[in-house]
KOLGU-4560 file (N, C-alpha, C; in nm, 3 decimals, padded with zeros to 5 digits):
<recs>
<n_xx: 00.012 n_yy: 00.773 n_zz: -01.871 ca_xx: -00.111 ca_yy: 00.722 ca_zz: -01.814 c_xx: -00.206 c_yy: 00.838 c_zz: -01.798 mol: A seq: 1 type: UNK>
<n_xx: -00.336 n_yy: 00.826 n_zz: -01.860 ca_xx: -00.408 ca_yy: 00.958 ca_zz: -01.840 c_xx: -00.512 c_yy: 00.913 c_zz: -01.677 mol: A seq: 2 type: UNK>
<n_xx: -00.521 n_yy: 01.023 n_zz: -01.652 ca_xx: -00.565 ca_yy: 01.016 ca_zz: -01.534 c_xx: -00.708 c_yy: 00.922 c_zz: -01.545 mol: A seq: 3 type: UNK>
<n_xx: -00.751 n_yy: 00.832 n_zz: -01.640 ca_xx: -00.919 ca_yy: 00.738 ca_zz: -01.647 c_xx: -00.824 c_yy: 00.633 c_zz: -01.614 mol: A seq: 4 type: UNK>
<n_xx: -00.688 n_yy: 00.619 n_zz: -01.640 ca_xx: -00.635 ca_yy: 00.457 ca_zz: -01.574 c_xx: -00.623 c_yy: 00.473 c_zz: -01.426 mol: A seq: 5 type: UNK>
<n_xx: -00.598 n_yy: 00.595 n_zz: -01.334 ca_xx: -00.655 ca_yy: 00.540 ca_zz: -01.218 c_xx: -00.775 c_yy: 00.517 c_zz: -01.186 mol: A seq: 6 type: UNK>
<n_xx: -00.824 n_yy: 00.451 n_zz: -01.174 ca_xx: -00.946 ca_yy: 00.414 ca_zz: -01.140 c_xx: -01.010 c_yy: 00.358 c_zz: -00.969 mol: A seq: 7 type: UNK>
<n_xx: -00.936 n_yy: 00.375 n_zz: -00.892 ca_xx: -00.907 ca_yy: 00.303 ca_zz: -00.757 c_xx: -00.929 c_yy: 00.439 c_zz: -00.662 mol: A seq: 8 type: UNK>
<n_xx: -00.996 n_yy: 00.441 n_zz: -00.540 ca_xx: -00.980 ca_yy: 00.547 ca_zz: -00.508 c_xx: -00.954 c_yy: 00.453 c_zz: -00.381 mol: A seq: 9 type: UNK>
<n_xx: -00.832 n_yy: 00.501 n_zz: -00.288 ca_xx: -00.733 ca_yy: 00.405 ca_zz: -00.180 c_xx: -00.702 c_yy: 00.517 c_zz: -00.064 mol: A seq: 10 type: UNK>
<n_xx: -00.691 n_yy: 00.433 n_zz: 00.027 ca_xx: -00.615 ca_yy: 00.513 ca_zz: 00.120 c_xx: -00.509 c_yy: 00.463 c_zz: 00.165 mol: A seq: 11 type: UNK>
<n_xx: -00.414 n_yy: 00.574 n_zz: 00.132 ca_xx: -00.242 ca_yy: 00.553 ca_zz: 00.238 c_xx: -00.268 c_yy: 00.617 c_zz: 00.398 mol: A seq: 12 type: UNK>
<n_xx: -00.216 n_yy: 00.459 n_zz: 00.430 ca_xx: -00.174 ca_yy: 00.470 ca_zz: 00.615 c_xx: -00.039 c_yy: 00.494 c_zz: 00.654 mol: A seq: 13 type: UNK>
<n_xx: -00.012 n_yy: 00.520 n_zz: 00.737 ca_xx: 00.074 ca_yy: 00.500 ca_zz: 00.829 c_xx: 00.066 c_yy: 00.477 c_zz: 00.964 mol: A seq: 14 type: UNK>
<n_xx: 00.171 n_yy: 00.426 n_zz: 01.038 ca_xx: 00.152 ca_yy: 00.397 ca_zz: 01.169 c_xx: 00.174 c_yy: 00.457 c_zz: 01.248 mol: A seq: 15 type: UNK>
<n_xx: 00.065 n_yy: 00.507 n_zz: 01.331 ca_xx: 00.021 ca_yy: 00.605 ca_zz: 01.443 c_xx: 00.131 c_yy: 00.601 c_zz: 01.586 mol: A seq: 16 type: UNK>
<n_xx: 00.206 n_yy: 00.632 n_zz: 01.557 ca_xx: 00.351 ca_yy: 00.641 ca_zz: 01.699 c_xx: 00.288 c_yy: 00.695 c_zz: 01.820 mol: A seq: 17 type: UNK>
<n_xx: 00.165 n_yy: 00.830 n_zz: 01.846 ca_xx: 00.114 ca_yy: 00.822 ca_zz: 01.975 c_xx: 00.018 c_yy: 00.712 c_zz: 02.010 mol: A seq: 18 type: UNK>
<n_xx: 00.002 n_yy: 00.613 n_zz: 01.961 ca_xx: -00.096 ca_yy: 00.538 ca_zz: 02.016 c_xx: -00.060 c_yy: 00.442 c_zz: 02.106 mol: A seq: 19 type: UNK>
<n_xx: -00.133 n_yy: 00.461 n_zz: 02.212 ca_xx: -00.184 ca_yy: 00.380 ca_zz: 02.334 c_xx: -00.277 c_yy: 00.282 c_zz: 02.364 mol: A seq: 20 type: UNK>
<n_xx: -00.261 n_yy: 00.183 n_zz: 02.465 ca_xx: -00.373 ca_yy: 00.107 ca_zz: 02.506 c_xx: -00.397 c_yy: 00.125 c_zz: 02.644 mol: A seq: 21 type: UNK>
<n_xx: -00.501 n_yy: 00.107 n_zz: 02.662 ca_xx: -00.604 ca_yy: 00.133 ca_zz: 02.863 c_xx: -00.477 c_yy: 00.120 c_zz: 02.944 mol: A seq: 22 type: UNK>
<n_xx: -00.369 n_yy: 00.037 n_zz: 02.907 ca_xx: -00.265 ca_yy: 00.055 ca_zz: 02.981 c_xx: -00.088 c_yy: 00.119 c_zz: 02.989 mol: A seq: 23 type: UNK>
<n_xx: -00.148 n_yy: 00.207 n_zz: 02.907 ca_xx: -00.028 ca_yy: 00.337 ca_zz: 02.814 c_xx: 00.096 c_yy: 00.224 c_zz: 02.743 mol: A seq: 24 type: UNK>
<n_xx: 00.082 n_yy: 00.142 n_zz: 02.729 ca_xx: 00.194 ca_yy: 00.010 ca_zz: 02.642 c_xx: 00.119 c_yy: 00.098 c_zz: 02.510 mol: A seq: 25 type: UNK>
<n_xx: 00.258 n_yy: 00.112 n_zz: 02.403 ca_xx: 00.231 ca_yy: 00.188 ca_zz: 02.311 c_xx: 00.124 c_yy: 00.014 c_zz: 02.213 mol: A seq: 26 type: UNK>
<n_xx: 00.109 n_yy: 00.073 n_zz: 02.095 ca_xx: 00.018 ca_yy: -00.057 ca_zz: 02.052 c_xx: -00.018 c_yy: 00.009 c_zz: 01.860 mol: A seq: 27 type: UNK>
<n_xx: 00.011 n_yy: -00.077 n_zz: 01.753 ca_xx: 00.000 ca_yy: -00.035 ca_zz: 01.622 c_xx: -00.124 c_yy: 00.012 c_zz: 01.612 mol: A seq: 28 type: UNK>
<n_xx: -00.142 n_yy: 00.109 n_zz: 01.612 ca_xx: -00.289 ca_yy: 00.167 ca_zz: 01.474 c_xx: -00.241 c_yy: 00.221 c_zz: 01.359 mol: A seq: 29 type: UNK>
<n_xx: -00.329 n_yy: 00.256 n_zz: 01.279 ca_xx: -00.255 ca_yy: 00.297 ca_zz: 01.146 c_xx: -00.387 c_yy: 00.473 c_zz: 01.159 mol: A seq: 30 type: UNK>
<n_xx: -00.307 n_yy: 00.536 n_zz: 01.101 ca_xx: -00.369 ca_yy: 00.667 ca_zz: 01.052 c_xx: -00.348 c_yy: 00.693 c_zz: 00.896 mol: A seq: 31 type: UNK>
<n_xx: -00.434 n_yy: 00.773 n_zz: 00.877 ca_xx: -00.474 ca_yy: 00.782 ca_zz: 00.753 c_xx: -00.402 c_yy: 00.908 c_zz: 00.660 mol: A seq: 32 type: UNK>
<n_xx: -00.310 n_yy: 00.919 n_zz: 00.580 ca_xx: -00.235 ca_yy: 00.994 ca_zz: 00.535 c_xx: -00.326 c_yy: 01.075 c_zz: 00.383 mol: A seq: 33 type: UNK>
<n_xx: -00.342 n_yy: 00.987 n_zz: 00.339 ca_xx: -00.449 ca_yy: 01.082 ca_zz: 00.228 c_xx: -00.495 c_yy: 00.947 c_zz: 00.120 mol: A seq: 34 type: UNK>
<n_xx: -00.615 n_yy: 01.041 n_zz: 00.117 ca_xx: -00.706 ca_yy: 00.965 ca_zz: 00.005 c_xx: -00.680 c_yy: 00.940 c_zz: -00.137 mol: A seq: 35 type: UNK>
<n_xx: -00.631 n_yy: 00.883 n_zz: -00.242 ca_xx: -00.578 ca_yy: 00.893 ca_zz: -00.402 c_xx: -00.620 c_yy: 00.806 c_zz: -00.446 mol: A seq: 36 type: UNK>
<n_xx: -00.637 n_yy: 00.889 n_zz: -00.587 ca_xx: -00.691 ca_yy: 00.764 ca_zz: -00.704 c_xx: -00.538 c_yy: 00.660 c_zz: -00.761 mol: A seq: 37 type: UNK>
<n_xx: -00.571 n_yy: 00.521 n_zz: -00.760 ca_xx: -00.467 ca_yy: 00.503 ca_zz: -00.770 c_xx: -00.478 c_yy: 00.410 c_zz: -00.938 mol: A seq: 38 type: UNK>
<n_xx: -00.389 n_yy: 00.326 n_zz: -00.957 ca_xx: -00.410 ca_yy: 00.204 ca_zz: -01.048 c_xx: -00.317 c_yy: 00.136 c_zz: -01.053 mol: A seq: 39 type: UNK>
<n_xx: -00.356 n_yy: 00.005 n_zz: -00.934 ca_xx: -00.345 ca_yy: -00.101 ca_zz: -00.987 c_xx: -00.276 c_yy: -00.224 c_zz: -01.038 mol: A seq: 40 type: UNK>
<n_xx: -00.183 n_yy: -00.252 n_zz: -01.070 ca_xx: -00.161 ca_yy: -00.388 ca_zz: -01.149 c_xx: -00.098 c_yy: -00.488 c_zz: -01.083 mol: A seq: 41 type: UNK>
<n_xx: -00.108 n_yy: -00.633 n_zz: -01.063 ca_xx: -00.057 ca_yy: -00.719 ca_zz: -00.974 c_xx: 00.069 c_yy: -00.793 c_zz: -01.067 mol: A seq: 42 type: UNK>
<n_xx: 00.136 n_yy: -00.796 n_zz: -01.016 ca_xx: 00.254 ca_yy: -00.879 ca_zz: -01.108 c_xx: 00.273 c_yy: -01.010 c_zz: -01.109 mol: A seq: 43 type: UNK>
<n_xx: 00.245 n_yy: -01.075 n_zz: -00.976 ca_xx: 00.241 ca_yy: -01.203 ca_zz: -00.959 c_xx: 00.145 c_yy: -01.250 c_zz: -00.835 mol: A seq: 44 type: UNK>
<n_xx: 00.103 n_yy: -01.337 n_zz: -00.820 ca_xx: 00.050 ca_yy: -01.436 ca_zz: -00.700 c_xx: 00.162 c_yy: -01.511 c_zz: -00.675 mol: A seq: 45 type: UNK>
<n_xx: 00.215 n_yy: -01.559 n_zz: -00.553 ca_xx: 00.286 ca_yy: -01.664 ca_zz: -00.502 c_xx: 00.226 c_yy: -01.754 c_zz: -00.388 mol: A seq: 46 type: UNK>
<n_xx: 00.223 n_yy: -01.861 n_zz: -00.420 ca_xx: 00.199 ca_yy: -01.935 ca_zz: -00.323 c_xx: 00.316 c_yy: -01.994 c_zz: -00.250 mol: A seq: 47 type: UNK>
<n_xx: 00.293 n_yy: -01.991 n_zz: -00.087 ca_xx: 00.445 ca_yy: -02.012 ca_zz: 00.003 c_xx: 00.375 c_yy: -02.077 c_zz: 00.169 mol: A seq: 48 type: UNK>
<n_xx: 00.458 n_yy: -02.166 n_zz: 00.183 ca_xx: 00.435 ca_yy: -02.193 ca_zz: 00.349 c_xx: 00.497 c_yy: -02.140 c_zz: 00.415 mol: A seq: 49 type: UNK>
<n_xx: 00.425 n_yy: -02.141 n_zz: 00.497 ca_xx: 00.475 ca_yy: -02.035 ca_zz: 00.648 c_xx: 00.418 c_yy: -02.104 c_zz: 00.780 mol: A seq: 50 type: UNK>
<n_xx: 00.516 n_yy: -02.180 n_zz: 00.857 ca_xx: 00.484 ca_yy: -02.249 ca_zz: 00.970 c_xx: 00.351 c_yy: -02.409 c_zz: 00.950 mol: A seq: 51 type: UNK>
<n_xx: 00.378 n_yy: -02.383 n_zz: 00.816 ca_xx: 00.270 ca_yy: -02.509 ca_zz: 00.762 c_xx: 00.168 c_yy: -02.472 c_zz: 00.748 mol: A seq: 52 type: UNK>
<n_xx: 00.129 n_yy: -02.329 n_zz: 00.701 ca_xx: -00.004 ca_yy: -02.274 ca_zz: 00.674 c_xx: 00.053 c_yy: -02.242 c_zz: 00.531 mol: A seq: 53 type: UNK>
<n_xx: -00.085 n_yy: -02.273 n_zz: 00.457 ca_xx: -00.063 ca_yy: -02.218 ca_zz: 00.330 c_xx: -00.085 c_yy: -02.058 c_zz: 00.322 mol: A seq: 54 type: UNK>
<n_xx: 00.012 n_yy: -01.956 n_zz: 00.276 ca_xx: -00.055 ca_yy: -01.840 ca_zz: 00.256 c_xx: -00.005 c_yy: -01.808 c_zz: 00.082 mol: A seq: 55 type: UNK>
<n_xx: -00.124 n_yy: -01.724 n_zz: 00.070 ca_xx: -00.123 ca_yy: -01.645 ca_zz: -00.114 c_xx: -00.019 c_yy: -01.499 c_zz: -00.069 mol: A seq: 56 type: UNK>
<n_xx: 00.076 n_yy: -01.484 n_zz: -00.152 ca_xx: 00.146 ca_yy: -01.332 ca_zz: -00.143 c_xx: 00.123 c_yy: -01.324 c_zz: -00.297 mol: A seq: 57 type: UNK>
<n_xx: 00.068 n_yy: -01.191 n_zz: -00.269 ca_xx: 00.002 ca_yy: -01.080 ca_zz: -00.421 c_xx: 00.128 c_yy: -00.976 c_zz: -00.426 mol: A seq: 58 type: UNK>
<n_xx: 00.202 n_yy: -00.930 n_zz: -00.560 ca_xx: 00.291 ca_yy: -00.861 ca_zz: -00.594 c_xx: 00.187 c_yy: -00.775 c_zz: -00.655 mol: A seq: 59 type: UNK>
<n_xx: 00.225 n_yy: -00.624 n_zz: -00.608 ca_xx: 00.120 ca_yy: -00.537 ca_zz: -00.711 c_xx: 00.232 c_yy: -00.420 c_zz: -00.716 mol: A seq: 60 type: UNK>
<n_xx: 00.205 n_yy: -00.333 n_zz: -00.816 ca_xx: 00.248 ca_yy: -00.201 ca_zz: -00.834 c_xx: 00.118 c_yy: -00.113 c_zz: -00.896 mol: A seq: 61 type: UNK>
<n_xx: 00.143 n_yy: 00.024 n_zz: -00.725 ca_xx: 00.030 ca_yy: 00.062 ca_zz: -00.791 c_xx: 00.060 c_yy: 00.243 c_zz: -00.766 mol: A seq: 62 type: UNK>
<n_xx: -00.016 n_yy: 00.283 n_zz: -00.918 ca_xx: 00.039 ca_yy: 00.381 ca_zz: -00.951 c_xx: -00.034 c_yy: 00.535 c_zz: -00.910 mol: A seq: 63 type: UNK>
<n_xx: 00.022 n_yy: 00.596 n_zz: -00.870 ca_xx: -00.064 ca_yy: 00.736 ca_zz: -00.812 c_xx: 00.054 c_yy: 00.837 c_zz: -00.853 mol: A seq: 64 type: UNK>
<n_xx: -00.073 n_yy: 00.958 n_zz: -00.844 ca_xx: -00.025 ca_yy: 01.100 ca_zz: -00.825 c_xx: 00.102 c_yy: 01.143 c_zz: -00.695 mol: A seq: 65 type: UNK>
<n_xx: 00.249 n_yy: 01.168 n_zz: -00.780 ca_xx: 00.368 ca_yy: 01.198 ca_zz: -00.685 c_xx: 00.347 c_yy: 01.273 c_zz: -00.596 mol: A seq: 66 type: UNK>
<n_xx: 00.384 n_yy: 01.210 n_zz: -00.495 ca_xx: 00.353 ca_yy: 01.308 ca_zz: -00.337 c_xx: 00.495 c_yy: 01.303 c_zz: -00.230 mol: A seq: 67 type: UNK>
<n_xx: 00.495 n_yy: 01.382 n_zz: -00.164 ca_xx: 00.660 ca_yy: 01.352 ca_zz: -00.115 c_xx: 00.581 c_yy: 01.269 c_zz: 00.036 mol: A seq: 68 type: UNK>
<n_xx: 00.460 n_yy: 01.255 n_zz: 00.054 ca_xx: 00.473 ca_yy: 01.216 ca_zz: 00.195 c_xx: 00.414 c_yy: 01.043 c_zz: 00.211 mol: A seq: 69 type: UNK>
<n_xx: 00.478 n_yy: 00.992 n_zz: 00.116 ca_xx: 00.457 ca_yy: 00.844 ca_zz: 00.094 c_xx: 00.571 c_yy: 00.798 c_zz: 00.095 mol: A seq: 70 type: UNK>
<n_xx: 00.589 n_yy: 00.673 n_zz: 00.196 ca_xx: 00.706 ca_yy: 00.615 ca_zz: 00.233 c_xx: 00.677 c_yy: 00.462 c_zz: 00.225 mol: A seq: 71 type: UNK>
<n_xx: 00.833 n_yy: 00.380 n_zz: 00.192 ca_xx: 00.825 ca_yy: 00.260 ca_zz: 00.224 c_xx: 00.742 c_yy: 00.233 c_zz: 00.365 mol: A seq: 72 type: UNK>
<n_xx: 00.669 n_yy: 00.139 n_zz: 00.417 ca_xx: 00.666 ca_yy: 00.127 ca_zz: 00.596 c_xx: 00.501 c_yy: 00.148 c_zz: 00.561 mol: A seq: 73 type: UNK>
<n_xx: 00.448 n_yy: 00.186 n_zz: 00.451 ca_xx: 00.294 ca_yy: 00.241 ca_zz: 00.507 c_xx: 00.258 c_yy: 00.138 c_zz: 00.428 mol: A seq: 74 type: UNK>
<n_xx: 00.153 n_yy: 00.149 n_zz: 00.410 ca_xx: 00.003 ca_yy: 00.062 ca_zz: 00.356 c_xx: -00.082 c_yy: 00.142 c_zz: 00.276 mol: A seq: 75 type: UNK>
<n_xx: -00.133 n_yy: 00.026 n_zz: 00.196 ca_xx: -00.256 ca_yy: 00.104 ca_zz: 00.103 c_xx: -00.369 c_yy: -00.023 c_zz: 00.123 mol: A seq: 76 type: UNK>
<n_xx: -00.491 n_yy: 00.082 n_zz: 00.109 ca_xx: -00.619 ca_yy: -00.010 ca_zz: 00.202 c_xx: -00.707 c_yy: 00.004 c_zz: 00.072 mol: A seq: 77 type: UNK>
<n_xx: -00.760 n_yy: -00.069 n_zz: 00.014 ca_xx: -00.845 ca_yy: -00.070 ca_zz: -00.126 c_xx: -00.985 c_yy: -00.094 c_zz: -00.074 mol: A seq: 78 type: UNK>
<n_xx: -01.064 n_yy: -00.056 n_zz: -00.048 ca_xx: -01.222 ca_yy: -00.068 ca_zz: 00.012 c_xx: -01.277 c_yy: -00.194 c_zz: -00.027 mol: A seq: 79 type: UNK>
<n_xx: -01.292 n_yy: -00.288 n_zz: 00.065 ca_xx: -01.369 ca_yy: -00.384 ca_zz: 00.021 c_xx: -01.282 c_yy: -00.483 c_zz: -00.072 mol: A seq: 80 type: UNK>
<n_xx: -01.141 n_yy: -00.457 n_zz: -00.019 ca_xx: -01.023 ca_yy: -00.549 ca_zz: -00.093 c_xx: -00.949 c_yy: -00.554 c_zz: -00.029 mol: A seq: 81 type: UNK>
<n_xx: -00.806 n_yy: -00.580 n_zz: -00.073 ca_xx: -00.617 ca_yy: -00.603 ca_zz: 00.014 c_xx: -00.664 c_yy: -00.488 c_zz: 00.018 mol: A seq: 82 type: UNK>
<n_xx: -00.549 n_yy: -00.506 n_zz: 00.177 ca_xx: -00.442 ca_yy: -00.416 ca_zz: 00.195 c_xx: -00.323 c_yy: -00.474 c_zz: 00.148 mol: A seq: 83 type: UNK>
<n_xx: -00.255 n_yy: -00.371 n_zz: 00.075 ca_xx: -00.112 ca_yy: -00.364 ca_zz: 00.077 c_xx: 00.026 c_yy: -00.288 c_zz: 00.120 mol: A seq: 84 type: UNK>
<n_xx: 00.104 n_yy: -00.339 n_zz: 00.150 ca_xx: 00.242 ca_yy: -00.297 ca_zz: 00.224 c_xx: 00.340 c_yy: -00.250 c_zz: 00.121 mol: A seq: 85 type: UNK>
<n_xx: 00.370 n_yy: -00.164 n_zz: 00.163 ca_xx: 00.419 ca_yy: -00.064 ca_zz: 00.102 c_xx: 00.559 c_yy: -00.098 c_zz: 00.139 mol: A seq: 86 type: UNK>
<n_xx: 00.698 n_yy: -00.167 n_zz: 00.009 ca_xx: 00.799 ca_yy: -00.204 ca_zz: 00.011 c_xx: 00.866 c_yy: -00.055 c_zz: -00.034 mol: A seq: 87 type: UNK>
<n_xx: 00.867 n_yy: -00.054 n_zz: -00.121 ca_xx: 00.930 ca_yy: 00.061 ca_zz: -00.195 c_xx: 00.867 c_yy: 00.194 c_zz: -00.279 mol: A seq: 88 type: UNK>
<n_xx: 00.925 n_yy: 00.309 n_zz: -00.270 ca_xx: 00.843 ca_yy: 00.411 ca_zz: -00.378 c_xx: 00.972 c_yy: 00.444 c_zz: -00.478 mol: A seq: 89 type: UNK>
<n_xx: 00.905 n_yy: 00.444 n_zz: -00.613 ca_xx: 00.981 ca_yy: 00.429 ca_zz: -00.746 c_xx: 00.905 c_yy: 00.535 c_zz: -00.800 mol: A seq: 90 type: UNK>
<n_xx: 00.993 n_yy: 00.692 n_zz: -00.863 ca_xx: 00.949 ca_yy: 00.747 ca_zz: -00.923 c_xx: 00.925 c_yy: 00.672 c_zz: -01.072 mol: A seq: 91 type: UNK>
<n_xx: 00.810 n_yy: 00.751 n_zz: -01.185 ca_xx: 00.761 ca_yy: 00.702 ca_zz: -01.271 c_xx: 00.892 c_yy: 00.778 c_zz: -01.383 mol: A seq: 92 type: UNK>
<n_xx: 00.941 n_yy: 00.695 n_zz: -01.431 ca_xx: 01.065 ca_yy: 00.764 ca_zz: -01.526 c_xx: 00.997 c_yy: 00.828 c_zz: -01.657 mol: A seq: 93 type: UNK>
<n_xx: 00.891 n_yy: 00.729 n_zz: -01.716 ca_xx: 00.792 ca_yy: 00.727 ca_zz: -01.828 c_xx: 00.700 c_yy: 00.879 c_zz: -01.819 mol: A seq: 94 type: UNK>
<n_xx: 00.651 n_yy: 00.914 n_zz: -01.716 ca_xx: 00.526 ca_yy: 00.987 ca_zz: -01.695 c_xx: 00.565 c_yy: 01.053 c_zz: -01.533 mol: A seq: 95 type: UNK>
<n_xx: 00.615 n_yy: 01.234 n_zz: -01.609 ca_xx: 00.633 ca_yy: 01.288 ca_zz: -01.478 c_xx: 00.539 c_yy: 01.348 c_zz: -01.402 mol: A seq: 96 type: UNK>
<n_xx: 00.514 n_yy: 01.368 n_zz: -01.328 ca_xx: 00.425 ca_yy: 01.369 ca_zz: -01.171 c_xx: 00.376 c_yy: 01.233 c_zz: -01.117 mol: A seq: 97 type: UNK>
<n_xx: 00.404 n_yy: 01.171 n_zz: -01.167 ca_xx: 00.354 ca_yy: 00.983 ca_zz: -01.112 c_xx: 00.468 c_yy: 00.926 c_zz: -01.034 mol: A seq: 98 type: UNK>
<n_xx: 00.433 n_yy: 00.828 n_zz: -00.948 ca_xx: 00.511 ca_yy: 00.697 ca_zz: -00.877 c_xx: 00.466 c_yy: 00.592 c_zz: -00.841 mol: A seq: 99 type: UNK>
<n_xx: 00.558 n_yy: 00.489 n_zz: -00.847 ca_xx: 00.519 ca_yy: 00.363 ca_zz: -00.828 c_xx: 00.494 c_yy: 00.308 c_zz: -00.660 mol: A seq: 100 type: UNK>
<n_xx: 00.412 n_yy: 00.259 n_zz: -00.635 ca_xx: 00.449 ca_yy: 00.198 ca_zz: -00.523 c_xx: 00.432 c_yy: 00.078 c_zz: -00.518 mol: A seq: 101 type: UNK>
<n_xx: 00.560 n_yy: -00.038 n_zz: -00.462 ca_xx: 00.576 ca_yy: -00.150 ca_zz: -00.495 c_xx: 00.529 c_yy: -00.239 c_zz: -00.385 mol: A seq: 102 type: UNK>
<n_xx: 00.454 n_yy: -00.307 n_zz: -00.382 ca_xx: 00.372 ca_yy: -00.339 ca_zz: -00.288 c_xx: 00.350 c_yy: -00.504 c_zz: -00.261 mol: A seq: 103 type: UNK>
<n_xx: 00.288 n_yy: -00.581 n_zz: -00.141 ca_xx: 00.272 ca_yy: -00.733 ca_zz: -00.136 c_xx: 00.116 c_yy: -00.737 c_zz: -00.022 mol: A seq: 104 type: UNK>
<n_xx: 00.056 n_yy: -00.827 n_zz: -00.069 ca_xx: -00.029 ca_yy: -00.843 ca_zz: -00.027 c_xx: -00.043 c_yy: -00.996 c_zz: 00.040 mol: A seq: 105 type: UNK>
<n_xx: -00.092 n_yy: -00.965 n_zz: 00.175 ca_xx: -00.128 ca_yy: -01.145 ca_zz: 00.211 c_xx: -00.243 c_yy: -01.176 c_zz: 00.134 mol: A seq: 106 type: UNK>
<n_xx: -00.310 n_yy: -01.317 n_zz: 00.121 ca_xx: -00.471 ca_yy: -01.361 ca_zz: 00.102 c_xx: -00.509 c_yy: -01.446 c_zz: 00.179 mol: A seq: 107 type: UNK>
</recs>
């Protein structure tokens, strides 16, 4: 993959463990781990009920520059698009310095 197929510029989160609310009960924020160009590709849409609501789950794998500080547990935030949850990281066997991250999105 030459670096014009990423085309995505994303941010990886993670979840902020000192965070507090007005009443020190700890409470999720996400912090921001680093900025990367990423790319992209959705594998499937599923449509599924959940408590009798219809929801869309988006399968994506999306591909960036190998970094050791990306973990299952985080998120990737696409500007003005999904976020996605970060299931698994899969080095790229094909193309070394790359990895996959295997990802699901609500809609």
């Amino acid at each position: 993959m030459s670096a014009g197929e990423l085309r995505d510029l994303v941010s990886i989160q993670a979840i902020n463990p000192a965070s507090t609310d007005a009443m020190g009960q700890p409470m999720q924020s996400w912090a921001e781990v680093a900025q990367v160009w990423a790319g992209i590709r959705h594998l499937s849409g599923l449509g599924v009920i959940k408590a009798g609501e219809s929801l869309g789950v988006i399968k994506a794998s999306i591909k960036v520059r190998e970094r050791s500080d990306i973990a299952a547990g985080m998120r990737v935030v696409v500007p003005g698009g999904l976020t996605y949850a970060v299931r698994s990281v899969l080095p790229d066997a094909a193309h070394r310095g790359y990895m996959f991250l295997v990802c699901e999105a609500q809609s």
